[in-house]
N, CA and C atoms of all chains as a GROMACS GRO file, in nm:
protein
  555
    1UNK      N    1   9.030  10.015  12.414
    1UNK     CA    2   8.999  10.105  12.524
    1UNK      C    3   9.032  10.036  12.657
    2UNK      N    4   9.085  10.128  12.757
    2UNK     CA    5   9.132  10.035  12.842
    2UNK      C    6   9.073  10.148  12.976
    3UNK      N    7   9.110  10.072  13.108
    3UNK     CA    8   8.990  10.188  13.242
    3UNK      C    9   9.089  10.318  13.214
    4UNK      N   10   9.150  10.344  13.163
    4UNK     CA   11   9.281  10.499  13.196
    4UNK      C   12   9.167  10.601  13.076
    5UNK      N   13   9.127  10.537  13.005
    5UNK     CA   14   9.038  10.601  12.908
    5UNK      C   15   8.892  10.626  12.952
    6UNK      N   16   8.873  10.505  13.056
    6UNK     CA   17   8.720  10.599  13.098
    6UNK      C   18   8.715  10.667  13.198
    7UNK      N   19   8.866  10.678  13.269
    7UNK     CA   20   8.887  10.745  13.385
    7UNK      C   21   8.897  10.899  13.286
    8UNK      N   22   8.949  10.928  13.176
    8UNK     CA   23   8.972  11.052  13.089
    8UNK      C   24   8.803  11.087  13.069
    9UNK      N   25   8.751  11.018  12.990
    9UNK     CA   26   8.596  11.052  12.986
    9UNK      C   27   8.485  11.085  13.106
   10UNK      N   28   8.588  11.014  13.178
   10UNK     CA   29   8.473  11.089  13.310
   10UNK      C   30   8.537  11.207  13.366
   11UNK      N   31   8.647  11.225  13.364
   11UNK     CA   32   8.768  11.358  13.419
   11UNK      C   33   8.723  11.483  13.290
   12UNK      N   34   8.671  11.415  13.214
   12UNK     CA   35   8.647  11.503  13.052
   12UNK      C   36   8.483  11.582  13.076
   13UNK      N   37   8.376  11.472  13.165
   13UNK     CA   38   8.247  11.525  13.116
   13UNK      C   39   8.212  11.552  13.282
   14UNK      N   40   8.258  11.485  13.363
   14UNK     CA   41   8.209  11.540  13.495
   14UNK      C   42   8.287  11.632  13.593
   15UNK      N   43   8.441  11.665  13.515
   15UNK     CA   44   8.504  11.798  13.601
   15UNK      C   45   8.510  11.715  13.741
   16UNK      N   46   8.551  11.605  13.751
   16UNK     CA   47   8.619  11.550  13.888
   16UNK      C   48   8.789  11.583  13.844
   17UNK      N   49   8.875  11.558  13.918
   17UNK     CA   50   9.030  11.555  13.890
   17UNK      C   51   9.078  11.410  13.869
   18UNK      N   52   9.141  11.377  13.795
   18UNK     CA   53   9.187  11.257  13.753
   18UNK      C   54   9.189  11.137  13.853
   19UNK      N   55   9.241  11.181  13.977
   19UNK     CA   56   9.245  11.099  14.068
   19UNK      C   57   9.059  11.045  14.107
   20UNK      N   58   9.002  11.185  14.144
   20UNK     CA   59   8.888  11.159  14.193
   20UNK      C   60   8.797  11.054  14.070
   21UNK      N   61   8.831  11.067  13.938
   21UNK     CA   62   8.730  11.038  13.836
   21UNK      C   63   8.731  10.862  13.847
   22UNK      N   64   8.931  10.838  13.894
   22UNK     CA   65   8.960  10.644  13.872
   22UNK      C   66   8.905  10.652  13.973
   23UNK      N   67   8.887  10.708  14.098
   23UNK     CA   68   8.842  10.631  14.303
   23UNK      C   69   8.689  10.610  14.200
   24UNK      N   70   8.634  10.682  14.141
   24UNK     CA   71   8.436  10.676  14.101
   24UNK      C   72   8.450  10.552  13.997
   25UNK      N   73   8.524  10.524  13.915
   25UNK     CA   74   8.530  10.427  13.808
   25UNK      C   75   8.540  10.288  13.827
   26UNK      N   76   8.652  10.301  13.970
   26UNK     CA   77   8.701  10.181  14.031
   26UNK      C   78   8.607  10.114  14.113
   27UNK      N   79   8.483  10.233  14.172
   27UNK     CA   80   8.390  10.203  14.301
   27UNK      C   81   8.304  10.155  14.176
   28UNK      N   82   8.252  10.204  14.046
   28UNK     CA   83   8.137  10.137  13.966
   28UNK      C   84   8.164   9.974  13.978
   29UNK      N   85   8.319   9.945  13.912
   29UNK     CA   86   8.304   9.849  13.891
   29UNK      C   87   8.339   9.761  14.015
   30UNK      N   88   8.444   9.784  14.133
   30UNK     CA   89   8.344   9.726  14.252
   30UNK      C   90   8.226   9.675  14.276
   31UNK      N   91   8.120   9.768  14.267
   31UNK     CA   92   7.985   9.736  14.293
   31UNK      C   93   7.962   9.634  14.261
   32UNK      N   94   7.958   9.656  14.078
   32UNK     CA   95   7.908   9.521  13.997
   32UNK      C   96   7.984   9.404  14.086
   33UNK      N   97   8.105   9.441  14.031
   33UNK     CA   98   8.179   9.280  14.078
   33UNK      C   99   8.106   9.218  14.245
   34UNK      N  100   8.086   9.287  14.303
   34UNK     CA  101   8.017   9.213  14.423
   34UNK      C  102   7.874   9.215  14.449
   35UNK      N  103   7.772   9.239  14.354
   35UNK     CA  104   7.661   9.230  14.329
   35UNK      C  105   7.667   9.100  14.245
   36UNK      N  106   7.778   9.071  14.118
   36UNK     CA  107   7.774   8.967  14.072
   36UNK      C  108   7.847   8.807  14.136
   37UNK      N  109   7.984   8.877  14.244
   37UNK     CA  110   8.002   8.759  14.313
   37UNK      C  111   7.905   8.703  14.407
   38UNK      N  112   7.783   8.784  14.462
   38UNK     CA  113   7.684   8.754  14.543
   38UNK      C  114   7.598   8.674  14.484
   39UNK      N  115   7.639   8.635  14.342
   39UNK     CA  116   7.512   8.572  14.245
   39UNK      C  117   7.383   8.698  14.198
   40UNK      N  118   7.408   8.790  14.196
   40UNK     CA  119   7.321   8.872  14.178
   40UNK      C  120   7.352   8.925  14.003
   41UNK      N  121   7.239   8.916  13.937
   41UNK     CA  122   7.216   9.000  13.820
   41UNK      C  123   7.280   9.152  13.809
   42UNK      N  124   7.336   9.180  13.694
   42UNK     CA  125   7.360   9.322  13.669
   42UNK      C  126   7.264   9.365  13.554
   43UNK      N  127   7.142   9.406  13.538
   43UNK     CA  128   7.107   9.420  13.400
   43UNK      C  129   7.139   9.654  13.412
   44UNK      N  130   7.166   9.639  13.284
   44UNK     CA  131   7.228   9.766  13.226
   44UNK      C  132   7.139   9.818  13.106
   45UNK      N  133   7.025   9.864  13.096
   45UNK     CA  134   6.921   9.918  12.980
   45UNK      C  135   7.040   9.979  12.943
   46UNK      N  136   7.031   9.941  12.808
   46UNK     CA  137   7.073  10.010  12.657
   46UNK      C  138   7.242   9.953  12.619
   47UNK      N  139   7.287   9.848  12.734
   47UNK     CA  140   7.401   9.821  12.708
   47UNK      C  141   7.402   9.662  12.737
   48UNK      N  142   7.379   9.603  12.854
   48UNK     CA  143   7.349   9.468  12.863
   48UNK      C  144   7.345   9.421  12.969
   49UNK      N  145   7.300   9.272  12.998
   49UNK     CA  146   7.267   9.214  13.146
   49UNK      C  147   7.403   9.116  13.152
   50UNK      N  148   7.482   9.129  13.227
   50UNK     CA  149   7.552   9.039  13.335
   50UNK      C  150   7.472   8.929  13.423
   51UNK      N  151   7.491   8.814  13.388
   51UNK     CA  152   7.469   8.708  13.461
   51UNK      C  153   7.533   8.562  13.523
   52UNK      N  154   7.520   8.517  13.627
   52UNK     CA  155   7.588   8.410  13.672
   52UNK      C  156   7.525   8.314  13.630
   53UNK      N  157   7.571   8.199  13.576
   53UNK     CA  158   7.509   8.053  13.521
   53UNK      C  159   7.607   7.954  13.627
   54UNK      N  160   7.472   7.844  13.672
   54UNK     CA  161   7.594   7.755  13.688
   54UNK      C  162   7.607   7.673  13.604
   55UNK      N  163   7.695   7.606  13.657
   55UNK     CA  164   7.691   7.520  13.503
   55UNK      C  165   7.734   7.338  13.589
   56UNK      N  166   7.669   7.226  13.552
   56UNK     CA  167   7.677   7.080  13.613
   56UNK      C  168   7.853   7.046  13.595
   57UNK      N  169   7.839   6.978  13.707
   57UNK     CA  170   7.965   6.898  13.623
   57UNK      C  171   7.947   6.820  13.523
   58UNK      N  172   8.059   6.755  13.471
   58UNK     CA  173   8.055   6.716  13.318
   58UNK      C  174   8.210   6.609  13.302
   59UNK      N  175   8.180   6.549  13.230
   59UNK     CA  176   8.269   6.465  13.186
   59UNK      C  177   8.369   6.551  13.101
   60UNK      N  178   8.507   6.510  13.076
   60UNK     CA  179   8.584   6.616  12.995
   60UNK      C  180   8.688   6.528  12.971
   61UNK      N  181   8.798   6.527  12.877
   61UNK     CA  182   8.924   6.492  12.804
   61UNK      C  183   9.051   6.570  12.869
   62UNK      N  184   9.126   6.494  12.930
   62UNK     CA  185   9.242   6.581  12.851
   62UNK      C  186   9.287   6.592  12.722
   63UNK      N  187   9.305   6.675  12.655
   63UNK     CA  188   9.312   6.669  12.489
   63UNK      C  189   9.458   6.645  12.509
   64UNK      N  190   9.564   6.630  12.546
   64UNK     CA  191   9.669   6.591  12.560
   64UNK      C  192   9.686   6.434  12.586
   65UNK      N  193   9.616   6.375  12.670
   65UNK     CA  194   9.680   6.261  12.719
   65UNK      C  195   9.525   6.172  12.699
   66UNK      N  196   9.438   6.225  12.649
   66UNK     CA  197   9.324   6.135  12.645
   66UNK      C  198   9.210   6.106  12.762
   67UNK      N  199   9.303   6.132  12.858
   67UNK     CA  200   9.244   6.083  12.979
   67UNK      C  201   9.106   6.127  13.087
   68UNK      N  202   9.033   6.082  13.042
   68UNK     CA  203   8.886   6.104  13.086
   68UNK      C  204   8.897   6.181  13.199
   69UNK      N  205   8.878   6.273  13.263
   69UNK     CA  206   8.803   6.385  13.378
   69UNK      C  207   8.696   6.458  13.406
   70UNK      N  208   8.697   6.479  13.530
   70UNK     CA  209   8.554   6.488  13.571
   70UNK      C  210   8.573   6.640  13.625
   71UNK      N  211   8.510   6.733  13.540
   71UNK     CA  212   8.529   6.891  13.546
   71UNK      C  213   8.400   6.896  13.639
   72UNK      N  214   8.425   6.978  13.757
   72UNK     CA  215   8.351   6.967  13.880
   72UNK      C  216   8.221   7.107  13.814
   73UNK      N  217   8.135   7.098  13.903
   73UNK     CA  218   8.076   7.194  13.894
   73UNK      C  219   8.062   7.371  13.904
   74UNK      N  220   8.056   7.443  13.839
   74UNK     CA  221   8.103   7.582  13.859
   74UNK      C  222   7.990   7.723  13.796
   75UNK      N  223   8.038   7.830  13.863
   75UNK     CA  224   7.948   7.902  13.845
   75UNK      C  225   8.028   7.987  13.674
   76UNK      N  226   7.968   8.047  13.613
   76UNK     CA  227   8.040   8.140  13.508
   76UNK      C  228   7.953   8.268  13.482
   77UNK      N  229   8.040   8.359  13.460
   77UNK     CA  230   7.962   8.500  13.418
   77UNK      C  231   7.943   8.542  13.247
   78UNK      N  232   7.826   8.538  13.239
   78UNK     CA  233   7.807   8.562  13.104
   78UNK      C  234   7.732   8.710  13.098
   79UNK      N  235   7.760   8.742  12.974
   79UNK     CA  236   7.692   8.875  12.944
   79UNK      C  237   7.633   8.885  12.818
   80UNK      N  238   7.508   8.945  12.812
   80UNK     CA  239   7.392   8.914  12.713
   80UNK      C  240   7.375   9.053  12.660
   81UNK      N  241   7.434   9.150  12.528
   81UNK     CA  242   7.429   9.256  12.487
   81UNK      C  243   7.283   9.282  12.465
   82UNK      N  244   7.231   9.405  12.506
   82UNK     CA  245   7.121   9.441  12.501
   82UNK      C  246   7.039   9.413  12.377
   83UNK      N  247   6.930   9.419  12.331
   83UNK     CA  248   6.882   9.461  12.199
   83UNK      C  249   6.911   9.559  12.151
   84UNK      N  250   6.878   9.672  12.180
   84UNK     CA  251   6.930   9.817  12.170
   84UNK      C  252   7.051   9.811  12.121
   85UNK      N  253   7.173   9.748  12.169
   85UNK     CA  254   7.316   9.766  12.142
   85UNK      C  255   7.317   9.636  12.045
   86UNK      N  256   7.274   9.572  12.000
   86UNK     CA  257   7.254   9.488  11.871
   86UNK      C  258   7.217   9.572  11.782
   87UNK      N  259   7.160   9.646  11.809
   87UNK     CA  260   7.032   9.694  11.667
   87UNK      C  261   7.144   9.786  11.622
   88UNK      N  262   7.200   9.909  11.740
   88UNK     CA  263   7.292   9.986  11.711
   88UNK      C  264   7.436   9.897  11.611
   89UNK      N  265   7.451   9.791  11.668
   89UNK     CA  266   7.550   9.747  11.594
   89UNK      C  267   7.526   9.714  11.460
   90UNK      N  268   7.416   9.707  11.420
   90UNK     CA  269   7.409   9.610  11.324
   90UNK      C  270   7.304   9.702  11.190
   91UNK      N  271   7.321   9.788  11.251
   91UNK     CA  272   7.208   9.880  11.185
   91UNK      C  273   7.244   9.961  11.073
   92UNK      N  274   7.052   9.337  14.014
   92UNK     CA  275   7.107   9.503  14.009
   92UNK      C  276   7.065   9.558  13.856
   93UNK      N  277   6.956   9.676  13.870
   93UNK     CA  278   7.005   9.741  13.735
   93UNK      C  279   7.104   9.869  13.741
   94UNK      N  280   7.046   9.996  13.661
   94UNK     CA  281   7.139  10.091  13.614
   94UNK      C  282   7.133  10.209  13.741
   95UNK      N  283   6.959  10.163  13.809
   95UNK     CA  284   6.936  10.282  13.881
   95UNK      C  285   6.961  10.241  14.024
   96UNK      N  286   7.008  10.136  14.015
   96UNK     CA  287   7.049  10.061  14.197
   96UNK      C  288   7.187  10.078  14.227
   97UNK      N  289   7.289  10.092  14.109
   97UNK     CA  290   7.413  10.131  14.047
   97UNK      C  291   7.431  10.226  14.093
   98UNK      N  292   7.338  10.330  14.038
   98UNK     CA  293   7.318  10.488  14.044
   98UNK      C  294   7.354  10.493  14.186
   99UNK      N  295   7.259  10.481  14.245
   99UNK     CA  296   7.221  10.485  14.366
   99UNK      C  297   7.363  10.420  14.475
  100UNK      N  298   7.386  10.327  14.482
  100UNK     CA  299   7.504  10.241  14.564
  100UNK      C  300   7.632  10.343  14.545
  101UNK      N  301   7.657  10.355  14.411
  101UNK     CA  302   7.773  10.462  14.369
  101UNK      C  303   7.761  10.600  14.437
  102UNK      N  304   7.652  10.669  14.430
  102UNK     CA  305   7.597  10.822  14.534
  102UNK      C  306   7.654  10.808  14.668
  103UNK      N  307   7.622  10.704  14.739
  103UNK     CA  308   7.584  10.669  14.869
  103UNK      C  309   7.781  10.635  14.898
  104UNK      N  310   7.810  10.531  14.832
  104UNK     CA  311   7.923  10.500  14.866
  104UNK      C  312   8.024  10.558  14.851
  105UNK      N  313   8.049  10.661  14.705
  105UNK     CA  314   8.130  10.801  14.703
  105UNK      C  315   8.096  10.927  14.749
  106UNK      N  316   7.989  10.896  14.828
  106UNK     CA  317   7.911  11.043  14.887
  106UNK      C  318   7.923  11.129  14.758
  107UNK      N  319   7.841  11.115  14.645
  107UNK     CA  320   7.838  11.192  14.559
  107UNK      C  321   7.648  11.217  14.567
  108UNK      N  322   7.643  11.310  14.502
  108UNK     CA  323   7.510  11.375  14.435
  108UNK      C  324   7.411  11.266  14.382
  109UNK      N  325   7.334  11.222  14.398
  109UNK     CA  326   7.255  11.135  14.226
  109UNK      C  327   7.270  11.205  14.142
  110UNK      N  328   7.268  11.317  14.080
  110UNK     CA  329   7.299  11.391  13.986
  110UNK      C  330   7.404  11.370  13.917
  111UNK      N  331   7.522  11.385  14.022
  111UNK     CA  332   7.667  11.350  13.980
  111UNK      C  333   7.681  11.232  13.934
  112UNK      N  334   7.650  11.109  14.030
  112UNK     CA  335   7.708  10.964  13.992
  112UNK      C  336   7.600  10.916  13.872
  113UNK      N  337   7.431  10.979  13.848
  113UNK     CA  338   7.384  10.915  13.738
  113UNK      C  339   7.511  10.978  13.649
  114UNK      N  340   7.563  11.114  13.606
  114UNK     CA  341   7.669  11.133  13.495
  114UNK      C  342   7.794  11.060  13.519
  115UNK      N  343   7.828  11.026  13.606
  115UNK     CA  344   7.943  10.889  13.625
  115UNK      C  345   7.910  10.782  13.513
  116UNK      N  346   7.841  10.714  13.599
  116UNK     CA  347   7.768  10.571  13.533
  116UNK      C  348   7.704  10.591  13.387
  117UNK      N  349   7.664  10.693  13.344
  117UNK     CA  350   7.640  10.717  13.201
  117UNK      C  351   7.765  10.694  13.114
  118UNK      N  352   7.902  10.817  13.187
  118UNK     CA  353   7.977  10.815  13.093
  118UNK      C  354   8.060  10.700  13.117
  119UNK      N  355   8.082  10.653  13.190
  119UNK     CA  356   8.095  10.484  13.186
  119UNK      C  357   8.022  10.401  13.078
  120UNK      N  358   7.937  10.382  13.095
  120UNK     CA  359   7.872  10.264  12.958
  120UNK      C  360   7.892  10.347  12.843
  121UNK      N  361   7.836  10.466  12.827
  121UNK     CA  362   7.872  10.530  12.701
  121UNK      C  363   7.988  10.537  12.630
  122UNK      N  364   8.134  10.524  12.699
  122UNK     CA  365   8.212  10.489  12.679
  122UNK      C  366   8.277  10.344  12.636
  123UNK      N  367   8.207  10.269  12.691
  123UNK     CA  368   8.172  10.111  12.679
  123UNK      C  369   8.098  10.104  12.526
  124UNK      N  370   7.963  10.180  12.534
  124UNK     CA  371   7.918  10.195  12.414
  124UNK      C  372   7.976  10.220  12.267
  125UNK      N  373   8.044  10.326  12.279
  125UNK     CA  374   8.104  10.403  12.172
  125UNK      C  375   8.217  10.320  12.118
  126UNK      N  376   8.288  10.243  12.207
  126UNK     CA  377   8.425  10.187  12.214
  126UNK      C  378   8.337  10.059  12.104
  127UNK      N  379   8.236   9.973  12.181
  127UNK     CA  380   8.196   9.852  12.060
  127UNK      C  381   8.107   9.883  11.923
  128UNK      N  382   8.018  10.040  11.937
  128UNK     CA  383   8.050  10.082  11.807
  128UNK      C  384   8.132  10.095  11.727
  129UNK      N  385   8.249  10.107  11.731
  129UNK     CA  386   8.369  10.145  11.667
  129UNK      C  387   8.447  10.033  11.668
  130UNK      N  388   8.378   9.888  11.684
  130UNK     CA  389   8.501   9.795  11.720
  130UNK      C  390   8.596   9.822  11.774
  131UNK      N  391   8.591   9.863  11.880
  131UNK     CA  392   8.701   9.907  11.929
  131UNK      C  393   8.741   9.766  12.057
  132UNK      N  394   8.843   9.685  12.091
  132UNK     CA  395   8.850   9.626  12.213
  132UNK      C  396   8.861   9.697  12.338
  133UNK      N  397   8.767   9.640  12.432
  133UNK     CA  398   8.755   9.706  12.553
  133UNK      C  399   8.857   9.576  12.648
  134UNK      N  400   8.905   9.660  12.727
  134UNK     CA  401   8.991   9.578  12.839
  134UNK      C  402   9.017   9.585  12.961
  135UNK      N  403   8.918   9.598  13.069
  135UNK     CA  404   8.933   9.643  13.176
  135UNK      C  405   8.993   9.533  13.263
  136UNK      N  406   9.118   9.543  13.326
  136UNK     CA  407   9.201   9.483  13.475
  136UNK      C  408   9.088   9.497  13.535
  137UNK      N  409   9.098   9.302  13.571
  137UNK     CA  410   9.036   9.259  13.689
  137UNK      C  411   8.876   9.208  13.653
  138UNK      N  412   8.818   9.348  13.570
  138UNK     CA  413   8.688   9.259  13.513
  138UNK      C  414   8.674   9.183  13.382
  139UNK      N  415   8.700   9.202  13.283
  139UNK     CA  416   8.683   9.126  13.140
  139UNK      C  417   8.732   9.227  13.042
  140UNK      N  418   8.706   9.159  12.923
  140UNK     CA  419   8.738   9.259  12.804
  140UNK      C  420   8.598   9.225  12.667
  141UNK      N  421   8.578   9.283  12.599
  141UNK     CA  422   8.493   9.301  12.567
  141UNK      C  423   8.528   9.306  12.398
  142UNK      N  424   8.508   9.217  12.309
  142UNK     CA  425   8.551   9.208  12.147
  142UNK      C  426   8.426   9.177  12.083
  143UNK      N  427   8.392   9.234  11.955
  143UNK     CA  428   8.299   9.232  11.825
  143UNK      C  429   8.364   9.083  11.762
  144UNK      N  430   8.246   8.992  11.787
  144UNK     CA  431   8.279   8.886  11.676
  144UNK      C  432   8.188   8.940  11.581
  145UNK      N  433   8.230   8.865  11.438
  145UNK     CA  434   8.164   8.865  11.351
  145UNK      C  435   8.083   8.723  11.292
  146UNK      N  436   7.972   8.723  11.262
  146UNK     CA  437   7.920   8.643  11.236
  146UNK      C  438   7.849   8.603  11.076
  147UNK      N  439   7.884   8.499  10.984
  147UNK     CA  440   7.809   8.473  10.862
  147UNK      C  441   7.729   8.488  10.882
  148UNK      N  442   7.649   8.491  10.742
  148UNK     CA  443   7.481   8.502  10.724
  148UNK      C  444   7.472   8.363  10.672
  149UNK      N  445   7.353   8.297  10.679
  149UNK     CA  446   7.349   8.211  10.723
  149UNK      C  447   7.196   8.177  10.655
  150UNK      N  448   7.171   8.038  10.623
  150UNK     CA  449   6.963   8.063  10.582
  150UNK      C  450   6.927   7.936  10.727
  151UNK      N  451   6.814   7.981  10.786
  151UNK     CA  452   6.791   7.943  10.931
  151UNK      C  453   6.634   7.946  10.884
  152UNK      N  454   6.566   7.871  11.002
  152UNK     CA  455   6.418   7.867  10.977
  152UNK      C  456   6.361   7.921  11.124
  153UNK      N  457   6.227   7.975  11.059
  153UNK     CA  458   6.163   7.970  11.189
  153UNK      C  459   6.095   7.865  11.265
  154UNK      N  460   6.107   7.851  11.384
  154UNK     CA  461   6.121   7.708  11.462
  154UNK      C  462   5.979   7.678  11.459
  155UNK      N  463   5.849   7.801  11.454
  155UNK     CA  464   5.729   7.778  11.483
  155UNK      C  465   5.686   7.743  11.374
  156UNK      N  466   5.722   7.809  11.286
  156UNK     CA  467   5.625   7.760  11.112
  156UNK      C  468   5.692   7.680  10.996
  157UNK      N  469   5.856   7.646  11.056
  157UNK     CA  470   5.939   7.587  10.968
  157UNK      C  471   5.996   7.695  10.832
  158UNK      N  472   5.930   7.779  10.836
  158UNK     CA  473   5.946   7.852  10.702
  158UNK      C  474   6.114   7.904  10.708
  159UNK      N  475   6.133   7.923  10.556
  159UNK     CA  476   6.311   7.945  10.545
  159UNK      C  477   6.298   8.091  10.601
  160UNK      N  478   6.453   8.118  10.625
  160UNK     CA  479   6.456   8.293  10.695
  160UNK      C  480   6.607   8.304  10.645
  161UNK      N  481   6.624   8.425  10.601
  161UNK     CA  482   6.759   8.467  10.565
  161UNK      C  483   6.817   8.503  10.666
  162UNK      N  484   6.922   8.509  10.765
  162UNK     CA  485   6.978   8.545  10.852
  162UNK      C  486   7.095   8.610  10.780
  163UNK      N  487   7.119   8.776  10.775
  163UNK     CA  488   7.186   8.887  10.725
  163UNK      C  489   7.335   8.884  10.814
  164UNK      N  490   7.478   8.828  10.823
  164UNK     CA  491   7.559   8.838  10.865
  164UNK      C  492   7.564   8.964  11.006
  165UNK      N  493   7.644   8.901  11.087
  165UNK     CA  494   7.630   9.009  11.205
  165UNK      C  495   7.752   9.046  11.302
  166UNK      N  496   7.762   9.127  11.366
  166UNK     CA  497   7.827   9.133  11.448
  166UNK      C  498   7.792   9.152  11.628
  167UNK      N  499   7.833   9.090  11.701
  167UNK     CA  500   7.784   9.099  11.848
  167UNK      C  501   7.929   9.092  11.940
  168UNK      N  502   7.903   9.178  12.078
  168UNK     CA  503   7.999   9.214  12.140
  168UNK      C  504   8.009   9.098  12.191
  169UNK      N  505   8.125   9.050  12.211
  169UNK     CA  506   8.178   8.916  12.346
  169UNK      C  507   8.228   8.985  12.461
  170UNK      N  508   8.196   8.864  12.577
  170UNK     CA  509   8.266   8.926  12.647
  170UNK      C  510   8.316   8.820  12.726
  171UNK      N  511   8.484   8.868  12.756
  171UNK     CA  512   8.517   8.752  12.805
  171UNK      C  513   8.548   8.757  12.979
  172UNK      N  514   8.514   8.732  13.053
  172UNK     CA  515   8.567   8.782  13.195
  172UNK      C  516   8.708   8.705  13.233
  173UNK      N  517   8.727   8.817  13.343
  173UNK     CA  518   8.891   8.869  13.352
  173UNK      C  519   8.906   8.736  13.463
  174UNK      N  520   9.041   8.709  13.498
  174UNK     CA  521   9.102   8.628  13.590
  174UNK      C  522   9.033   8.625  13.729
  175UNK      N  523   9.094   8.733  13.765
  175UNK     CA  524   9.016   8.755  13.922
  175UNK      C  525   8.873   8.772  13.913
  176UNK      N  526   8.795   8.798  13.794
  176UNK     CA  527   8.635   8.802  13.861
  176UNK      C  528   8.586   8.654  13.862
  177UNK      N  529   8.652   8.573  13.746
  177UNK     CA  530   8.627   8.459  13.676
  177UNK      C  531   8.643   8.373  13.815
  178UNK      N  532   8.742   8.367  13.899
  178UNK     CA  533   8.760   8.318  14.036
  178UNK      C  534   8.694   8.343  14.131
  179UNK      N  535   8.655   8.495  14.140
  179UNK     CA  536   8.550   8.532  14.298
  179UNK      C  537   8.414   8.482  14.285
  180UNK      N  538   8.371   8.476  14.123
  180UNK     CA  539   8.254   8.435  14.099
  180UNK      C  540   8.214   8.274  14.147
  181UNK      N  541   8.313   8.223  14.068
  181UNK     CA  542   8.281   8.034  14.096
  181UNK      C  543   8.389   8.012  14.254
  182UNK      N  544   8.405   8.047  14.310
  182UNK     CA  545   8.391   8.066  14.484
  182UNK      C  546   8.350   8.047  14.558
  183UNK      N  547   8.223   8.152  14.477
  183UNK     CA  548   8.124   8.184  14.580
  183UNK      C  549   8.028   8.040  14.694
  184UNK      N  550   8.050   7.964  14.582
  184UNK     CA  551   7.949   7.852  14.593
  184UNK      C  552   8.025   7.783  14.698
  185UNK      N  553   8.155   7.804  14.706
  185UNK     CA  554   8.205   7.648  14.782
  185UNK      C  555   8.140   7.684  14.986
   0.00000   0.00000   0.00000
């Protein structure tokens, strides 16, 4: 599934016009994305929480050349599937 | 942020209805939904994509009483984030 498909499902159940349905699809995920570059939580009941971790720096390899490096410190986005959407999966 | 601050930001910023944009944002995840019921890969440009690993079953204990526990093989959605969010995110900090 790719966004051209949820731009169809929303053009399908909310009677916007194709154009209008990607500008609403594109602004959702906007939002998130700068609620989450702000360091801010996305939690989503019944589907899942978006979160920023940071994470220390750390010692690291090049697996090529051996050579010891020092992977700096950084933030990463993880996402934690609901319970709900476990249970559904697995049920 | 949850689902109803979403709601809400989306109304305000597409000058839509709450009415309207809660059915936006529904059929958004629901679509999200349906897609990792069905194993289906999700792939959205710009934010991540979204794949069913599968997981063995496995015999695991419980940590409080030690006792054995069957752990029943599983499946859970991944998700991997996309290029450009993966960058605006760890950014932020500098």
């Amino acid at each position: 599934m790719t966004k051209s498909d949820i731009v169809e499902a929303v053009y399908q159940n909310v009677g916007f016009t194709k154009k209008r349905a990607a500008e609403v699809v594109n602004l959702i995920l906007d939002t998130m994305k700068d609620a989450l570059e702000d360091g801010e939580k996305v939690k989503i009941s019944g589907f899942g929480n978006f979160e920023i971790r940071k994470k220390d720096a750390r010692k690291g390899r090049n697996p090529q050349t051996g050579e010891e490096i020092t992977i700096s410190e950084r933030r990463v986005l993880t996402f934690k599937p609901s319970q709900v959407l476990k249970e559904r999966l697995n049920g | 942020m949850n689902k109803s601050e979403l709601i809400k930001a989306v109304a305000e910023k597409g000058g839509l209805s709450m009415k309207v944009a809660k059915e936006v944002v529904h059929t958004f995840f629901d679509a999200h939904i349906d897609a990792i019921l069905e194993d289906e890969r999700i792939e959205i440009r710009g934010f991540g994509s979204f794949v069913n690993k599968k997981y063995d079953s496995y015999t695991g204990r419980n940590p409080k009483t030690g006792e054995k526990i069957h752990v029943p093989e599983k499946k859970l959605p991944f998700f991997k984030v996309g290029k450009e969010l993966k960058f605006r995110v760890d950014l932020e900090d500098d």
